[in-house]
C-alpha positions as CSV (number, residue, x, y, z in Angstrom):
1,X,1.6,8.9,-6.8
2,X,3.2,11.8,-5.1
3,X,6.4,12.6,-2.7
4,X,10.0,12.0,-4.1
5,X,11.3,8.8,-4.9
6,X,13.9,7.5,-2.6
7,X,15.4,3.6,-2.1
8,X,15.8,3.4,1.4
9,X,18.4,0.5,2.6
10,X,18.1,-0.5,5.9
11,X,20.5,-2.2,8.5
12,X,18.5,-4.0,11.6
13,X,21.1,-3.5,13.7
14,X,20.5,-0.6,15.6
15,X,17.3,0.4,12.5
16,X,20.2,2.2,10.6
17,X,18.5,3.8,7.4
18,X,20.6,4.8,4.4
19,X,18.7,7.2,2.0
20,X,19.3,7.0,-2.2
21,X,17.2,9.7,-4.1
22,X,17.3,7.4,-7.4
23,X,15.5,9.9,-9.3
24,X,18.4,11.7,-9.0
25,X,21.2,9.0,-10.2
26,X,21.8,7.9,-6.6
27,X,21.7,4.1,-5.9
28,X,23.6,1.6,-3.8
29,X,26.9,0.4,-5.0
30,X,26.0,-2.9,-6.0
31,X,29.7,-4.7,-4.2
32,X,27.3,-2.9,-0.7
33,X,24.1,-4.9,-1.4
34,X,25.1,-7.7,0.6
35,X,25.6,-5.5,3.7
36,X,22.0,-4.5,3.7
37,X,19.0,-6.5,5.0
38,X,16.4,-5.2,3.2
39,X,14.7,-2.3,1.0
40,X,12.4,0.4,0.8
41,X,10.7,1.6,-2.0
42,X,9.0,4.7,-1.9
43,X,6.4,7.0,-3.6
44,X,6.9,9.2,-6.6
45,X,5.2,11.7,-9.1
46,X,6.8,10.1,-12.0
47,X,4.5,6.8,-14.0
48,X,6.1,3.4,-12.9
49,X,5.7,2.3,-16.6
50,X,8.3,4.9,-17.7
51,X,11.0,4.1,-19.5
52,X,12.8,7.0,-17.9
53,X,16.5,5.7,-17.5
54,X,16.5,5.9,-13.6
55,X,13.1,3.7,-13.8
56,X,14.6,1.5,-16.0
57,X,18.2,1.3,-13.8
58,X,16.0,0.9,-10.8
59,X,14.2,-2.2,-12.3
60,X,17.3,-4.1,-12.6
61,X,18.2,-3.4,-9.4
62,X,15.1,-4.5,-7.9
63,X,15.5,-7.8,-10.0
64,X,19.0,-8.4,-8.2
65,X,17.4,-7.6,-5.1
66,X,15.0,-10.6,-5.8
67,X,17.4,-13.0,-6.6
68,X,19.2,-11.7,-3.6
69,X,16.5,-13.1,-1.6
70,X,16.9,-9.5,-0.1
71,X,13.5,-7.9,1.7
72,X,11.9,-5.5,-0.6
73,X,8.8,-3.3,0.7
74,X,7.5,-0.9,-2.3
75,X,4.9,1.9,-1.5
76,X,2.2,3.2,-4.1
77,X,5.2,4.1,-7.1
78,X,7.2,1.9,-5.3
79,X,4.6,-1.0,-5.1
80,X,3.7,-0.5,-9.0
81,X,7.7,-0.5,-9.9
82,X,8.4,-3.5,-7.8
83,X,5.3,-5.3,-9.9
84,X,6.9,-3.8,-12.9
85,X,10.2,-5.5,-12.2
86,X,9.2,-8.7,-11.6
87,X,7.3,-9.5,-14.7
88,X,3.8,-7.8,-13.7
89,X,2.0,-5.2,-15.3
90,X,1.3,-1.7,-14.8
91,X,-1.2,1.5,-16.4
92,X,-2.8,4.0,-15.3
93,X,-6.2,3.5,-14.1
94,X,-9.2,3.6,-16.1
95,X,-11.5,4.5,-13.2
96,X,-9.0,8.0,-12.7
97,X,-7.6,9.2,-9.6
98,X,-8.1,7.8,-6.1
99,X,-7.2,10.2,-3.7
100,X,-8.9,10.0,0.4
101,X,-9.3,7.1,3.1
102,X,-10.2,4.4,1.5
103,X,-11.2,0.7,3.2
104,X,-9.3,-2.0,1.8
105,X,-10.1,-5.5,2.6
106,X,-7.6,-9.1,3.3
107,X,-8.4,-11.5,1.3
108,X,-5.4,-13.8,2.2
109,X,-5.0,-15.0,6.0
110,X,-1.9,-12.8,7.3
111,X,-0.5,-13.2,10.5
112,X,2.4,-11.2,12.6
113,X,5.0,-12.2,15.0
114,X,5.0,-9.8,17.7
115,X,7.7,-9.3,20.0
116,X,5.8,-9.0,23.4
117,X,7.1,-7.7,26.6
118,X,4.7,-10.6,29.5
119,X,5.6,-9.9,32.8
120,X,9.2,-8.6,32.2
121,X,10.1,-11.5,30.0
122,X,10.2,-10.9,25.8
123,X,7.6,-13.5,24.5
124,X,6.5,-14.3,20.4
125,X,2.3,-14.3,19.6
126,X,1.1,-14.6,16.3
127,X,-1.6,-12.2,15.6
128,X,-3.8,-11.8,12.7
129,X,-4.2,-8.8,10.3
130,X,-7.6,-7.4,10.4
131,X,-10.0,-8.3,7.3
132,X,-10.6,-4.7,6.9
133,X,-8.0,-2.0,7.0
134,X,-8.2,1.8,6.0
135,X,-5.4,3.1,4.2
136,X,-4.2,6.7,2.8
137,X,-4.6,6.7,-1.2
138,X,-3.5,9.0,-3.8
139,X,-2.3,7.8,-7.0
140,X,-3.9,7.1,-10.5
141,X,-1.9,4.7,-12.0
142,X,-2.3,0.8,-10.7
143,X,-0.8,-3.0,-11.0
144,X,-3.2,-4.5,-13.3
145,X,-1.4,-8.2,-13.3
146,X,1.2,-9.1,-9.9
147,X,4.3,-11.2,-11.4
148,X,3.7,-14.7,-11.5
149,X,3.6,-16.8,-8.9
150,X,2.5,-13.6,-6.5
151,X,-0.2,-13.1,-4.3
152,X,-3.3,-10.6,-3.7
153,X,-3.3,-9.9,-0.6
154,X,-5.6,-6.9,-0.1
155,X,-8.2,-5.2,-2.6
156,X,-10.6,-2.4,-2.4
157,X,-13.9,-1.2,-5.0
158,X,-11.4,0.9,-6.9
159,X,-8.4,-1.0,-7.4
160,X,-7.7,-4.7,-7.5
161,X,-4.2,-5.3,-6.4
162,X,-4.0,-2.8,-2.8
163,X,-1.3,-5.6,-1.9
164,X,0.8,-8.0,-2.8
165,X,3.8,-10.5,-2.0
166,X,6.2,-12.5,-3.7
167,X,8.2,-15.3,-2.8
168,X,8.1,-14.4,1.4
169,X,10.6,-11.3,0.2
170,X,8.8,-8.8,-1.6
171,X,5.6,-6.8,-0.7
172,X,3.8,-4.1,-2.6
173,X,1.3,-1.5,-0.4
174,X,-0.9,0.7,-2.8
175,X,-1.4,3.2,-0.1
176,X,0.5,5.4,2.0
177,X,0.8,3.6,5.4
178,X,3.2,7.0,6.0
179,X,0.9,9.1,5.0
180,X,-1.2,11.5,8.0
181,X,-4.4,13.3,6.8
182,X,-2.7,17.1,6.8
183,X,-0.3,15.4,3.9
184,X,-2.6,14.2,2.1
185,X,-4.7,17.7,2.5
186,X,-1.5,19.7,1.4
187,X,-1.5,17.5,-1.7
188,X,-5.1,17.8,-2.5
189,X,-4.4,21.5,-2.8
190,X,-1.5,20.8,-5.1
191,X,-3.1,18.7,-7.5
192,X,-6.3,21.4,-7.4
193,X,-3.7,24.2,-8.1
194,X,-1.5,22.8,-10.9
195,X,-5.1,21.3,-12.7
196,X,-4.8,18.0,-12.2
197,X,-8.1,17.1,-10.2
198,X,-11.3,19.1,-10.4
199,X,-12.5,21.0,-7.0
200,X,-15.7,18.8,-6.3
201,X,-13.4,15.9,-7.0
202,X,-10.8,17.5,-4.0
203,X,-14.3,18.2,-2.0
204,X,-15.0,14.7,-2.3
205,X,-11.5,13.5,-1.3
206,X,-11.2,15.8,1.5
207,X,-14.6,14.3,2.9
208,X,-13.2,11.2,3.5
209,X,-10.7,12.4,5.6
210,X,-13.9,13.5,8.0
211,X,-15.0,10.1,8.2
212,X,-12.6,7.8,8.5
213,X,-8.8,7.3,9.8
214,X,-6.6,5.7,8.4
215,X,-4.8,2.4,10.8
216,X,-1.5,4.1,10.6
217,X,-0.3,2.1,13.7
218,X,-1.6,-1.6,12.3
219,X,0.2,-0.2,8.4
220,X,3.3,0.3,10.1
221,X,3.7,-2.6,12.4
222,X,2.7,-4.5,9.1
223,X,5.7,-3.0,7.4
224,X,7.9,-3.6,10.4
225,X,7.0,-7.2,10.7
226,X,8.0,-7.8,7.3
227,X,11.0,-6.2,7.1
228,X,12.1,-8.0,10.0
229,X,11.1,-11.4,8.6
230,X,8.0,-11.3,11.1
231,X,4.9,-11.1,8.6
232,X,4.0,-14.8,7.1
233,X,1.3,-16.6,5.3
234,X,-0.2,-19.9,5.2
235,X,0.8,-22.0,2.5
236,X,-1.8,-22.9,-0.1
């Protein structure tokens, strides 16, 4: 889990973005909340189990959030927190670091209402998520258990919960849909530098990045869709 942590509120109207470093004491004023249509969580270095009084403020706030009915997307820390929050469970992975492209697979039918432009006129299709998605990954901590009542909606061979949603409101991502391969490189060399990952393990990672890409276009409009209320699953 790497990159600072930031709550990023964001107005529709005209994609206005307001940015709150929480790890830093700065969060919405709470009389505000109303004002905003939905929520960004992003990454962080810091464990999403912590009881570090920023993670512990940002929990609550999250759990207003959901009773708000307010959109909430979390991001690999952010994903974990949001889980955290809303009764799941979080720990750091017994499997260690996973850090490269990795595939991740759908395992719940998703679909997207895209705003087309057909022969000058603005027309809505519903179009599918791909079964099989490759994502950006760094992070060794992982959700273990979503909240109840939740659903899987991706997994991969390393971790079991690469997505989640809650209640047609809240998604978790795993990955780094914002994440491009020279990121993830600068990282790597980070993480070799300060001790935390062994070089053949960083050769390994980097490799990856050689054979695969990452659907960074597909991960965002994903996001997009359902911050904008456009991303929806079939009922069970």
């Amino acid at each position: 889990m790497h990159g600072q942590s930031d709550l990023t509120g964001k107005k529709l109207t005209g994609e206005r973005w307001d940015l709150f470093r929480v790890v830093d004491g700065e969060f919405p004023e709470m009389a505000k909340l109303d004002k905003y249509h939905g929520f960004v969580v992003s990454g962080s270095p810091y464990d999403a189990y912590g009881d570090d009084y920023w993670i512990l403020k940002l929990c609550s706030l999250l759990r207003i959030l959901y009773a708000m009915e307010k959109k909430v997307l979390g991001v690999c820390f952010g994903h974990q927190v949001l889980c955290r929050a809303l009764g799941g469970k979080v720990r750091k992975s017994s499997t260690g670091w996973d850090i490269g492209v990795r595939g991740v697979s759908i395992v719940k039918d998703c679909f997207l209402d895209d705003v087309m432009e057909v022969d000058g006129f603005e027309g809505q299709a519903s179009v599918e998520i791909p079964k099989s998605l490759a994502i950006i990954e760094c992070h060794q901590d992982e959700v273990s258990e979503v909240p109840a009542g939740a659903e899987i909606i991706a997994v991969s061979e390393k971790t079991g919960v690469e997505m989640f949603t809650f209640d047609g409101h809240v998604m978790g991502i795993q990955g780094h849909p914002e994440y491009t391969k020279d990121i993830l490189c600068n990282l790597i060399d980070r993480l070799l530098n300060n001790g935390c990952i062994e070089r053949d393990f960083a050769e390994d990672a980097r490799s990856t990045l050689k054979v695969s890409e990452p659907n960074r276009k597909c991960w965002e409009r994903i996001c997009r869709n359902f911050l904008k209320g456009r991303l929806h699953t079939p009922a069970l």
